[in-house]
Each structure stands twice: as C-alpha cells, then as structure tokens.
VEXRO-479414 format. One record per residue (C-alpha): residue number from 0; x, y, z. Coordinates in nm, 3 decimals, always signed. Layout:
% residues N
<site><num>NUM</num><u>X</u><v>Y</v><w>Z</w></site>
...
***
This chain:
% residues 274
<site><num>0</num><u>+6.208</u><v>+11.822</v><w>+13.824</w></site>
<site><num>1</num><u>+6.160</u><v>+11.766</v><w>+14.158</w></site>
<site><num>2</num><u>+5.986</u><v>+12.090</v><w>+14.215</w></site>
<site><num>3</num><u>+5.782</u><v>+11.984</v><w>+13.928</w></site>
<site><num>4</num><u>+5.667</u><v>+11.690</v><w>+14.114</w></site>
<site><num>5</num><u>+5.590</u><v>+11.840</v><w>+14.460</w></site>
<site><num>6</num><u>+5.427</u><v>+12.141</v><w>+14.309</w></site>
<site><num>7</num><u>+5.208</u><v>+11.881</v><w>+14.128</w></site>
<site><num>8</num><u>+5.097</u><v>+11.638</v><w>+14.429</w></site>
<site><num>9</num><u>+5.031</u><v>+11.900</v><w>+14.633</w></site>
<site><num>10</num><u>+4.784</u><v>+12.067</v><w>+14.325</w></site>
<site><num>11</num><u>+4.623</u><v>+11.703</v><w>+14.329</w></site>
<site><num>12</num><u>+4.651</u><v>+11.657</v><w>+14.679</w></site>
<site><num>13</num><u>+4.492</u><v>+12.010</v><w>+14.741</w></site>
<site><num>14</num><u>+4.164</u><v>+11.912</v><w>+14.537</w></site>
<site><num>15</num><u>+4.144</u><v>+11.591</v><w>+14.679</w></site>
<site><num>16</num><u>+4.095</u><v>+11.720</v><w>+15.020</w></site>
<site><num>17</num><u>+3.881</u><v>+12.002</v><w>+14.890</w></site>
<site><num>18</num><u>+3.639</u><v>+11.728</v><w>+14.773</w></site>
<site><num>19</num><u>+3.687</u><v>+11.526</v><w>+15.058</w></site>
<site><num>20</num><u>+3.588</u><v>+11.811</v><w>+15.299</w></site>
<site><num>21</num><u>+3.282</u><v>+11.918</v><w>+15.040</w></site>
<site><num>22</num><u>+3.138</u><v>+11.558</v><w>+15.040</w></site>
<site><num>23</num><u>+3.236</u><v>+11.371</v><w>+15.287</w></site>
<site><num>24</num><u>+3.457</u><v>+11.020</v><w>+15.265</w></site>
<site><num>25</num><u>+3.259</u><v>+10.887</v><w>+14.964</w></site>
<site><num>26</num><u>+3.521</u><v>+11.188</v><w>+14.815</w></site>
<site><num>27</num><u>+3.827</u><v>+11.024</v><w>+14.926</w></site>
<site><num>28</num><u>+3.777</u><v>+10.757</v><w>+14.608</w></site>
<site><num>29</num><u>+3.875</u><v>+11.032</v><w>+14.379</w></site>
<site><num>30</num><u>+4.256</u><v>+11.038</v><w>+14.489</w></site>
<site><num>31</num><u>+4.364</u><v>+10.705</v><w>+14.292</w></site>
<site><num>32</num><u>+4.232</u><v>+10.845</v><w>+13.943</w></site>
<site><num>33</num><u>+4.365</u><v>+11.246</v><w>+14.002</w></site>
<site><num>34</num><u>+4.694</u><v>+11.045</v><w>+14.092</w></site>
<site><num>35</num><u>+4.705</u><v>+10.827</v><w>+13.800</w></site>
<site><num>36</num><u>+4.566</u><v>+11.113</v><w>+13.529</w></site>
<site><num>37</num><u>+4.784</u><v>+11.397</v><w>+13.717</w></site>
<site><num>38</num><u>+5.115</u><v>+11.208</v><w>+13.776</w></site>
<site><num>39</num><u>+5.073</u><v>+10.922</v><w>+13.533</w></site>
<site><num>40</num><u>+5.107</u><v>+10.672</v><w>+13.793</w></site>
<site><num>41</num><u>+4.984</u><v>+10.307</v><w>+13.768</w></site>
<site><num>42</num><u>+4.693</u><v>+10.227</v><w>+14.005</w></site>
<site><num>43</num><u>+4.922</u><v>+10.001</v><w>+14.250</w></site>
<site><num>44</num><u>+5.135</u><v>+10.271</v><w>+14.283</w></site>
<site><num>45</num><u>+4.903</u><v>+10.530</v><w>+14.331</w></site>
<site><num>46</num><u>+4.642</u><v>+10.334</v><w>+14.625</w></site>
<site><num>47</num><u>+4.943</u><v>+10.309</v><w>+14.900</w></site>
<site><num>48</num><u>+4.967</u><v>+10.718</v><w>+14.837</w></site>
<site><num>49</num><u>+4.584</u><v>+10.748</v><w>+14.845</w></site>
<site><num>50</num><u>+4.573</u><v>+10.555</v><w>+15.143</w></site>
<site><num>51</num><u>+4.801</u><v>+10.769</v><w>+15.365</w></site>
<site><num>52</num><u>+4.582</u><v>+11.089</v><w>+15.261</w></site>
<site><num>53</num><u>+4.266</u><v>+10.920</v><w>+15.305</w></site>
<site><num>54</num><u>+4.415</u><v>+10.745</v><w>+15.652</w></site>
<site><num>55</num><u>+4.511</u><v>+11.079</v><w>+15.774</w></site>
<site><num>56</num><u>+4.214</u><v>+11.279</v><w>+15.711</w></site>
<site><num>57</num><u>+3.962</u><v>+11.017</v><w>+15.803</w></site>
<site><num>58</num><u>+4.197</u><v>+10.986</v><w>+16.132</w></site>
<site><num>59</num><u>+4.119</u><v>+11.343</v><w>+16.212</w></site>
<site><num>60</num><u>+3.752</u><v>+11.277</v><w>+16.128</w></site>
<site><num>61</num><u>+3.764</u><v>+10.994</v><w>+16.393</w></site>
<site><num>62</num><u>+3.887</u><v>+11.193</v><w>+16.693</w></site>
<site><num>63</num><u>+3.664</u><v>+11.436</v><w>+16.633</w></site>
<site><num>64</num><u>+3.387</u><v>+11.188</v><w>+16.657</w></site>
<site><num>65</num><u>+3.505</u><v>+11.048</v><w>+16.948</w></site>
<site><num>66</num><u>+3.522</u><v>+11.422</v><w>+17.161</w></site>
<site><num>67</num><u>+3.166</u><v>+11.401</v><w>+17.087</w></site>
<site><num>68</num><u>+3.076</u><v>+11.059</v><w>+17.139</w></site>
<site><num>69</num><u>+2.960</u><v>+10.975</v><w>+16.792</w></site>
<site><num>70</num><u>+3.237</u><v>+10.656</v><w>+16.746</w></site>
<site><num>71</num><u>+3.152</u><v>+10.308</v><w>+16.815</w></site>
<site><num>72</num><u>+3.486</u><v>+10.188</v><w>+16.879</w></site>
<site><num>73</num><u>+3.397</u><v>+9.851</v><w>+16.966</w></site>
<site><num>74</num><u>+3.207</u><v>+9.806</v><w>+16.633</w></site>
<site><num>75</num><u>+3.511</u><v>+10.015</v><w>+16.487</w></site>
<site><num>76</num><u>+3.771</u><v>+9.807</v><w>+16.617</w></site>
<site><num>77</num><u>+3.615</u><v>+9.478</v><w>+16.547</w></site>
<site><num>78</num><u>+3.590</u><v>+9.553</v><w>+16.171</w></site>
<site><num>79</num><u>+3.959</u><v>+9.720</v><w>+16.183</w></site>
<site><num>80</num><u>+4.098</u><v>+9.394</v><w>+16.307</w></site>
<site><num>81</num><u>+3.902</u><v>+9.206</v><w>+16.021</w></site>
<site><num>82</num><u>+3.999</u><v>+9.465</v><w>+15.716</w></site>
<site><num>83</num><u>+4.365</u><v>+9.469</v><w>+15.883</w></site>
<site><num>84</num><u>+4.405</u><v>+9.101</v><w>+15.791</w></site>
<site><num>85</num><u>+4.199</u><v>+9.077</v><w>+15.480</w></site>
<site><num>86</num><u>+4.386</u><v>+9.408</v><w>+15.352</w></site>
<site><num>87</num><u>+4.749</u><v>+9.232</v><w>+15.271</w></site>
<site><num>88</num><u>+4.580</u><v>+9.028</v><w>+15.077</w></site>
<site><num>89</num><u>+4.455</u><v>+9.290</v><w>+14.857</w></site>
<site><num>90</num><u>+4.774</u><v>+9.449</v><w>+14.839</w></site>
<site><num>91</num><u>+4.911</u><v>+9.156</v><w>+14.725</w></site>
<site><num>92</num><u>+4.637</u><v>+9.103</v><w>+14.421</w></site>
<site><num>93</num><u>+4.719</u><v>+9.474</v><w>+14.374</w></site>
<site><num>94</num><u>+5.111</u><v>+9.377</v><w>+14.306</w></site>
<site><num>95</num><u>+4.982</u><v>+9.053</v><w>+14.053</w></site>
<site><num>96</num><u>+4.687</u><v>+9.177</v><w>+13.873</w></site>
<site><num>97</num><u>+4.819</u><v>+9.419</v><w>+13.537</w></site>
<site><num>98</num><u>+4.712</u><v>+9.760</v><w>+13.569</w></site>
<site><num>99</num><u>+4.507</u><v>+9.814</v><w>+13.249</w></site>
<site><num>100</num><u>+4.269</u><v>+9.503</v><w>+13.456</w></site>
<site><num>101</num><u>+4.328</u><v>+9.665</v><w>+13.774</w></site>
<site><num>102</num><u>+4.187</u><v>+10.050</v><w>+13.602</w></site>
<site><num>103</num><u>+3.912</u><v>+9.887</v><w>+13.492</w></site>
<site><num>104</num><u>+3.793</u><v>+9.724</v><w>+13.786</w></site>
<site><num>105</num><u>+3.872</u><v>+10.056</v><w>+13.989</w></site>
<site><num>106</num><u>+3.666</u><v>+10.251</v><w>+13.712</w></site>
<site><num>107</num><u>+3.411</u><v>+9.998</v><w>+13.759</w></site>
<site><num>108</num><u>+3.369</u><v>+10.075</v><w>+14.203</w></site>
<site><num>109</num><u>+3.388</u><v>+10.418</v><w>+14.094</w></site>
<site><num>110</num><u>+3.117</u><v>+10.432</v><w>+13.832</w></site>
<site><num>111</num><u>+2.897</u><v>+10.244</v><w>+14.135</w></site>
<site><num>112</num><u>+2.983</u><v>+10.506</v><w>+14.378</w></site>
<site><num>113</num><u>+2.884</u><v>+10.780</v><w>+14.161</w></site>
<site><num>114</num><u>+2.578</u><v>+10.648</v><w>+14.056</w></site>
<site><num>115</num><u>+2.468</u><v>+10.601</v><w>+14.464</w></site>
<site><num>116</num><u>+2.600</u><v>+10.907</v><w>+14.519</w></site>
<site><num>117</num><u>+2.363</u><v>+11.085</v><w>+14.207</w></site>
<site><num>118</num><u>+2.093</u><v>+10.892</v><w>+14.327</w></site>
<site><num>119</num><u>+2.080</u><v>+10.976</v><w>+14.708</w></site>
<site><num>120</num><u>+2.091</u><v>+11.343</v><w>+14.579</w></site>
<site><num>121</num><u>+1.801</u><v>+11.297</v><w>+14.332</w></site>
<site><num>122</num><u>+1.565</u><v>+11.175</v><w>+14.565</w></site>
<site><num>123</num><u>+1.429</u><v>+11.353</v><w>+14.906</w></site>
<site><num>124</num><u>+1.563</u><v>+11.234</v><w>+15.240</w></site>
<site><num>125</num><u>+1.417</u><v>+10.922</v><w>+15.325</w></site>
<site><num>126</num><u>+1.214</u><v>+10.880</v><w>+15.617</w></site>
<site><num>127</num><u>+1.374</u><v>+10.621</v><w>+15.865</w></site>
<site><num>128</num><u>+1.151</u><v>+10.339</v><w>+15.920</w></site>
<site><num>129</num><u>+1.159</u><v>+10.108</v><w>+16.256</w></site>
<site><num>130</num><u>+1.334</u><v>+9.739</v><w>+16.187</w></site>
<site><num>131</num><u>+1.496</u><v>+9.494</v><w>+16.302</w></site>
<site><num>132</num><u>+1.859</u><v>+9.524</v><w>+16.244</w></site>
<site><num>133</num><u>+2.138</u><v>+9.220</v><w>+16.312</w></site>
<site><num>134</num><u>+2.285</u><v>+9.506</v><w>+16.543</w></site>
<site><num>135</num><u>+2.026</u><v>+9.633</v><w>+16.776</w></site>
<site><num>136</num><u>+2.121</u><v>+9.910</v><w>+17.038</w></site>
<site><num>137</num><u>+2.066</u><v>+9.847</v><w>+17.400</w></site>
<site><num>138</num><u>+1.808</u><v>+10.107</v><w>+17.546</w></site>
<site><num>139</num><u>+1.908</u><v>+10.084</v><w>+17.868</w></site>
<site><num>140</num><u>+2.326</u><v>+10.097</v><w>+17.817</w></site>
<site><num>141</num><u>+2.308</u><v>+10.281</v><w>+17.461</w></site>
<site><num>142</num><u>+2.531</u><v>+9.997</v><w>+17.352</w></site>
<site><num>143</num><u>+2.506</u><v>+9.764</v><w>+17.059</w></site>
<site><num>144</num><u>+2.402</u><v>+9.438</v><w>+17.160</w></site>
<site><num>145</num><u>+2.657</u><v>+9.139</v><w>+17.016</w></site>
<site><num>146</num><u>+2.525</u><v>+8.858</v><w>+16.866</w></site>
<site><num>147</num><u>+2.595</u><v>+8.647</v><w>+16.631</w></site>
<site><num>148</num><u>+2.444</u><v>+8.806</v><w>+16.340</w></site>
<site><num>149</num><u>+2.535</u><v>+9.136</v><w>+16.457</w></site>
<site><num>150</num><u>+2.911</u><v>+8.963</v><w>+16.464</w></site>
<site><num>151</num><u>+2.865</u><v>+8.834</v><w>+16.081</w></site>
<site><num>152</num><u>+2.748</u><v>+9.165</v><w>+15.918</w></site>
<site><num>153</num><u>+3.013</u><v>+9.335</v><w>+16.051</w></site>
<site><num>154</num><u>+3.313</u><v>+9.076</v><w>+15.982</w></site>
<site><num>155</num><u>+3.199</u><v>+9.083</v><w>+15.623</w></site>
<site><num>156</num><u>+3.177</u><v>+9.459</v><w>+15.606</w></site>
<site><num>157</num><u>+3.553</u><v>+9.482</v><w>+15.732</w></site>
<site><num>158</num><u>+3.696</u><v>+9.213</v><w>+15.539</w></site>
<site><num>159</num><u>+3.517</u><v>+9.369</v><w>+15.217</w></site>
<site><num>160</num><u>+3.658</u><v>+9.740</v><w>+15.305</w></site>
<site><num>161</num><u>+3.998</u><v>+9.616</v><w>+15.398</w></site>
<site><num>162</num><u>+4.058</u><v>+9.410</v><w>+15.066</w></site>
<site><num>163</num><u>+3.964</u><v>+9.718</v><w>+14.843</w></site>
<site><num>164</num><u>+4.172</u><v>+9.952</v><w>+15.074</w></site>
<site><num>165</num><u>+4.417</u><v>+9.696</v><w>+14.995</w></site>
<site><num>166</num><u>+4.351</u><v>+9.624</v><w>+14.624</w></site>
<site><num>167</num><u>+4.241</u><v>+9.988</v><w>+14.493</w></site>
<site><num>168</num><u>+4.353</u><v>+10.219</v><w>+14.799</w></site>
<site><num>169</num><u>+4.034</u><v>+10.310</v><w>+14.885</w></site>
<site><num>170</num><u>+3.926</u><v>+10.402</v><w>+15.283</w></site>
<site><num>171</num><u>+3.574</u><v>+10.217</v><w>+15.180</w></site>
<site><num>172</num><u>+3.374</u><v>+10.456</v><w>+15.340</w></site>
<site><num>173</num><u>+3.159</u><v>+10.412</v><w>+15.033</w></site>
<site><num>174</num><u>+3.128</u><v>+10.012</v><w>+15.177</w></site>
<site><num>175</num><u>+3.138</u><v>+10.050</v><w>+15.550</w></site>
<site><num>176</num><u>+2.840</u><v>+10.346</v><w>+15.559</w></site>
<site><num>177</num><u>+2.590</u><v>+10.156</v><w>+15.324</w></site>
<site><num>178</num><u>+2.639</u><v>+9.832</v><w>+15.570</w></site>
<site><num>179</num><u>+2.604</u><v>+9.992</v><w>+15.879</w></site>
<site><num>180</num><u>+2.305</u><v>+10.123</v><w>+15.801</w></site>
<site><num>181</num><u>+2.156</u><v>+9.793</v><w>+15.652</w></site>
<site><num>182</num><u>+2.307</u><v>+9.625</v><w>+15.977</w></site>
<site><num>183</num><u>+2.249</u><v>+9.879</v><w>+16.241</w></site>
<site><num>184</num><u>+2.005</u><v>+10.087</v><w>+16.423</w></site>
<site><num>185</num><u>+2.266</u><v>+10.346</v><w>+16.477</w></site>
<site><num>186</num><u>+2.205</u><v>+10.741</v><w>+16.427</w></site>
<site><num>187</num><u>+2.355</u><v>+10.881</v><w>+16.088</w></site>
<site><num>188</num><u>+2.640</u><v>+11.100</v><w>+16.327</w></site>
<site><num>189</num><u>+2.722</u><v>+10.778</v><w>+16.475</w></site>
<site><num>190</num><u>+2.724</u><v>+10.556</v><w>+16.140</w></site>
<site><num>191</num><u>+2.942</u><v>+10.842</v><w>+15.971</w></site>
<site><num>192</num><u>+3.219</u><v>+10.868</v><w>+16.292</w></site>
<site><num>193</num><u>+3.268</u><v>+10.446</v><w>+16.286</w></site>
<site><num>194</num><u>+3.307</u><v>+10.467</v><w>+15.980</w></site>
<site><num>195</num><u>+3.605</u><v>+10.702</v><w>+15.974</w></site>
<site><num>196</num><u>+3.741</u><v>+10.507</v><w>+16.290</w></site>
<site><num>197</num><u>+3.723</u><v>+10.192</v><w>+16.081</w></site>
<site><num>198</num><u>+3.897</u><v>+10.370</v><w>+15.770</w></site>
<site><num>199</num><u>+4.184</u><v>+10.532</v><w>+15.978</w></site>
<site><num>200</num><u>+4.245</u><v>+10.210</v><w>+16.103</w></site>
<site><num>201</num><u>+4.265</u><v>+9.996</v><w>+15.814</w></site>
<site><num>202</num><u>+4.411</u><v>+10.226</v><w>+15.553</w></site>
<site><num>203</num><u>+4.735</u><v>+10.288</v><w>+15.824</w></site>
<site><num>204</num><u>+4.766</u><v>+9.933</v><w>+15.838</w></site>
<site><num>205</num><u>+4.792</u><v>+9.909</v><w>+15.469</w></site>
<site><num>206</num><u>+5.043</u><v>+10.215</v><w>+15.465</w></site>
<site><num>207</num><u>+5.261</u><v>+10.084</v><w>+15.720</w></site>
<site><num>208</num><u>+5.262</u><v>+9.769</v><w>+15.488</w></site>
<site><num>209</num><u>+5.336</u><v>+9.942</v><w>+15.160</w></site>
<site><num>210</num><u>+5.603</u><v>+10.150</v><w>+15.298</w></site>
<site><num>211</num><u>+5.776</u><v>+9.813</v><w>+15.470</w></site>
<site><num>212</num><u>+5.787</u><v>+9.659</v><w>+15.088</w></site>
<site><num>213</num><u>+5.904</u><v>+9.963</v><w>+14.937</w></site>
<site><num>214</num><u>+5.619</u><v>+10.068</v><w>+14.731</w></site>
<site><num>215</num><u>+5.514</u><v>+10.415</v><w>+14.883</w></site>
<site><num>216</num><u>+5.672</u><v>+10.702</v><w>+14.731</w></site>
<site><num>217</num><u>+5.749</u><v>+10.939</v><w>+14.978</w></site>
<site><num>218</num><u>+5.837</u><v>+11.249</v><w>+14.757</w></site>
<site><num>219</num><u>+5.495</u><v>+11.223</v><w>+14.638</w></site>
<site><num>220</num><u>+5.330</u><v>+11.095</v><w>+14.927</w></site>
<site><num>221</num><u>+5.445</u><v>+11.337</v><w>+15.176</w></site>
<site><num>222</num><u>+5.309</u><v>+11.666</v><w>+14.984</w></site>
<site><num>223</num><u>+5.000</u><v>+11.510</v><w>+14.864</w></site>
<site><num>224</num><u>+4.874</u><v>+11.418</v><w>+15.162</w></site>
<site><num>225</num><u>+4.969</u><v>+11.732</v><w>+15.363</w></site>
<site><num>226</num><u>+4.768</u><v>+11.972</v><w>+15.084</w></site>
<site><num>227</num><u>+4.524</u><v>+11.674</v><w>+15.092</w></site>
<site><num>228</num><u>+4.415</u><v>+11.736</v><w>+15.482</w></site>
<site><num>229</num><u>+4.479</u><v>+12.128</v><w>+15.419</w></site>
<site><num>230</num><u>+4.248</u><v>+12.119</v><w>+15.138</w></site>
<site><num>231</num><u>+4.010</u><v>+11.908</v><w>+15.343</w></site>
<site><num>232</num><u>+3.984</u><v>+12.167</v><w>+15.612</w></site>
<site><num>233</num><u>+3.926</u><v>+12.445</v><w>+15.392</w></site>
<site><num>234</num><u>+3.625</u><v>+12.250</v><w>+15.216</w></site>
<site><num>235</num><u>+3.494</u><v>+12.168</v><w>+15.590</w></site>
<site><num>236</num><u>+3.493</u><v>+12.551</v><w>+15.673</w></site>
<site><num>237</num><u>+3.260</u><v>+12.643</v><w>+15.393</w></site>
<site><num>238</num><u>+3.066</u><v>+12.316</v><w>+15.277</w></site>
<site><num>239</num><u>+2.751</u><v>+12.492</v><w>+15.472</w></site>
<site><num>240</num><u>+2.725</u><v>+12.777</v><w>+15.235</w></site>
<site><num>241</num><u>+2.641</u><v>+12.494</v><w>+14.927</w></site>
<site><num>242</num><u>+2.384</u><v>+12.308</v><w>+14.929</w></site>
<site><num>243</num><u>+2.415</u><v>+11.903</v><w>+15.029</w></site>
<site><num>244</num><u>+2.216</u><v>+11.768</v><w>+14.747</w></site>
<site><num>245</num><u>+2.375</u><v>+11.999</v><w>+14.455</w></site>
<site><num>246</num><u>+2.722</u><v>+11.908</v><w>+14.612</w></site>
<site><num>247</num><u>+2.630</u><v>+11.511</v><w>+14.603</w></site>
<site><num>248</num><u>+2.498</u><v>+11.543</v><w>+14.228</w></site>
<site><num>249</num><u>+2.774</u><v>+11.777</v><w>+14.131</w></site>
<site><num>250</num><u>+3.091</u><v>+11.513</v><w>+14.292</w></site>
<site><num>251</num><u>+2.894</u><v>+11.220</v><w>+14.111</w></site>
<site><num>252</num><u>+2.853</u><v>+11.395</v><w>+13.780</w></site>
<site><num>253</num><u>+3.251</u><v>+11.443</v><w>+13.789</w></site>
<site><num>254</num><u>+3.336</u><v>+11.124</v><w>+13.942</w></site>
<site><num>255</num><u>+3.103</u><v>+10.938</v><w>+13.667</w></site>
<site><num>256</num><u>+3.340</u><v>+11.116</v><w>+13.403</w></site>
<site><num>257</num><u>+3.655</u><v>+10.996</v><w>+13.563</w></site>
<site><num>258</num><u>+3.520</u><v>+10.625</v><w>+13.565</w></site>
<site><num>259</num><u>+3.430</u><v>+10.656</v><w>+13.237</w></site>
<site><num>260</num><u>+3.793</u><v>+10.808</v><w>+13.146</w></site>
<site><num>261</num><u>+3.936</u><v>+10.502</v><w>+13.359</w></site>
<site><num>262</num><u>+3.758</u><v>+10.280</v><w>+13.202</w></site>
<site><num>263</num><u>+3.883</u><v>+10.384</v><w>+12.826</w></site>
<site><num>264</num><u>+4.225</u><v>+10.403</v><w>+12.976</w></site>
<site><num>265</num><u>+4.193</u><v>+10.022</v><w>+13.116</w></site>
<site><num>266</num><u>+4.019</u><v>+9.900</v><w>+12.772</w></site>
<site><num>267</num><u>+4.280</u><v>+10.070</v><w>+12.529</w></site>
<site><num>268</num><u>+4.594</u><v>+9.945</v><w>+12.761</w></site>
<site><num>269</num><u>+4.450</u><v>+9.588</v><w>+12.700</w></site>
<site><num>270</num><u>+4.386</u><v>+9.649</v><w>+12.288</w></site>
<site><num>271</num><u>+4.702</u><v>+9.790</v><w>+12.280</w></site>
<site><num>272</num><u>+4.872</u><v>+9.470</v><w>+12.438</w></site>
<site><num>273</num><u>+4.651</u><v>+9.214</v><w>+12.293</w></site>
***
C-alpha cells in the first residue's frame, strides 16, 4: 500500500513539474487538483503538499534569477514579509471552511487563471507602452524608487498571494506577475525572477507552518515534490522546441477542464449534504 502511494505522488508529482517547467509558475496551480483527483485528498490537505513542491521549485527559479541579476529582493522581501503574516491566516480559513466550499472557490481561481492564460496566448505580444507606474525605476541607480504608492501596491500584492498560498496552496505567481506589471516599470526577466523570490518565500513559510500543526503528510509530500522539481527540469530542458503560445493555450484548455471538474466535485459534495 505504501508503494502504492509513493509510486502514485511521484506519477502526480512528475507531471506537475513537467507543466511547471513547460509554462512557467502560472503551472504550479495545477498540483492541488492532480492531488485531490489522483490521491483523493481534500483541498486542505492537499495545499500544504502543493506548497512544498511549488516552494522548492520556485526556490530554484529564484537563485537562478539572482546569478543573473534578474531578482528584486528588496521588492521580493517586502512582499514576503507581508504574505508571511497574511498567509496563517489563510491556513487557518483553510482548516474552518468545508471542502466541497473550499473546491469550489479553488475551481473558481483556477477557471480565472486559465482563461488569462488562453487569452494572453490568443492575442499577439503586446507592445509595451511608456507610463507612469506607482514603482518607477531609478535611471541613474537601476533601483526602484520607494514611495508611498509604490509601498501600497506591493503590500496588497503580498498580503493577497500569501492568503491564497495559505487558503488554496497556491505560490500566486498567477497574482504577484499580473501586479507587478500593473505596478512596475520593471523588465519581464526581472518581473518573472521577484516573483519566484516572493513565492519561495511565502509558500516555505506556510510549509514550515503546516508541518508544525501536523497537517503535511510527509509520505506523500516527500516523493511528490522530489518528481515534482525532477519533472520540472526535464520540461525546462525542452520547453524551446514547442512553441510559447500553443503551450499557454494548450495548459489553459486542460486547466479550464479541471476547474470545471472541481467545480462539479464542490457542487455535488454540497447537494449531497444539503
């Protein structure tokens, strides 16, 4: 049985890490559902499990980033320390709220991320147009200037990605890239390597929380996430021979079919027990 069980995370942890590494972190959302279809867990079991996966690759993402310069880590640590705070609180919404709600609202961010992620792949690559963002980089130091906008946009980014990393066990990559775009005049390389500084950050706080309350499984934790970042490397190595667009439509057309499967699982659950 217990073979059963490893041989299984690591399947689900294997294709998790495959899509990460095909489509970047907006992929990472897909480990809750897989873990919940695949393993029959219930979504507050399943986030803290997503979370070290998603923590771990995005981890290796960051350093990366940082050997060439692309992470903020100012920016990144400011809205770590805000998600690290606001993310307990999500994990402890994720222990109170019933799980057929709790699928439902997680089928719900999921249908939303799919349908950006269809759309950004439909249309051609927008042309970046000159404004004035709340976070404006300093010519002369190549550093974001702080002000007090600049300090609000980004507060409310991490609080919102560290409550659903709490809540759903999501890195919010699909949150934190969006925003800094809106609030930033950063470069795309730069956006995409604070981002993954911000979701290492956050998700390890809420895995070092989950495992201090007793609600990480380790026998399915430890195998999924080690085929997870496997899996993640191998879809790195040849996510250049597809292309971009096709591999953006194609993760949203499949994600968009798991939301809709969560989302009949969340409404029959709550027939059933009305």
């Amino acid at each position: 049985m217990i073979a059963t069980v490893w041989a299984a995370s690591m399947a689900l942890g294997g294709c998790v890490g495959l899509i990460l590494g095909l489509t970047g972190a907006g992929g990472a959302i897909m480990a809750v559902p897989l873990l919940v279809f695949g393993l029959h867990l219930q979504v507050a079991q399943a986030a803290p499990i997503a979370l070290l996966a998603v923590g771990l690759s995005a981890a290796l993402g960051a350093v990366l980033g940082l050997r060439r310069g692309q992470v903020r880590y100012r920016a990144a640590g400011f809205m770590a320390i805000t998600g690290i705070i606001v993310s307990p609180l999500g994990l402890w919404a994720a222990r109170r709220v019933p799980n057929a709600p709790l699928a439902i609202i997680f089928a719900c961010v999921l249908g939303m991320v799919a349908w950006r992620m269809w759309a950004q792949g439909a249309r051609p690559a927008a042309v970046d147009v000159p404004r004035m963002a709340p976070c404006q980089l300093n010519a002369g130091t190549g550093r974001l200037r702080w002000t007090a906008p600049c300090a609000r946009a980004l507060t409310g980014t991490g609080m919102i990605a560290g409550f659903l990393s709490g809540l759903l066990g999501v890195g919010g990559g699909f949150v934190i890239v969006p925003a800094l775009r809106r609030a930033t005049d950063l470069p795309m390389q730069a956006i995409v390597g604070t981002s993954l500084a911000v979701i290492a950050l956050v998700s390890a706080s809420g895995v070092v929380a989950a495992a201090a309350g007793g609600h990480l499984d380790w026998g399915i934790a430890a195998p999924f996430t080690a085929a997870a970042v496997a899996g993640m490397l191998a879809g790195r190595a040849v996510a250049d021979r597809f292309p971009p667009r096709r591999l953006q439509q194609s993760f949203a057309l499949f994600a968009g079919m798991v939301a809709l499967a969560m989302l009949a699982k969340g409404v029959m659950a709550l027939i059933a027990a009305a």
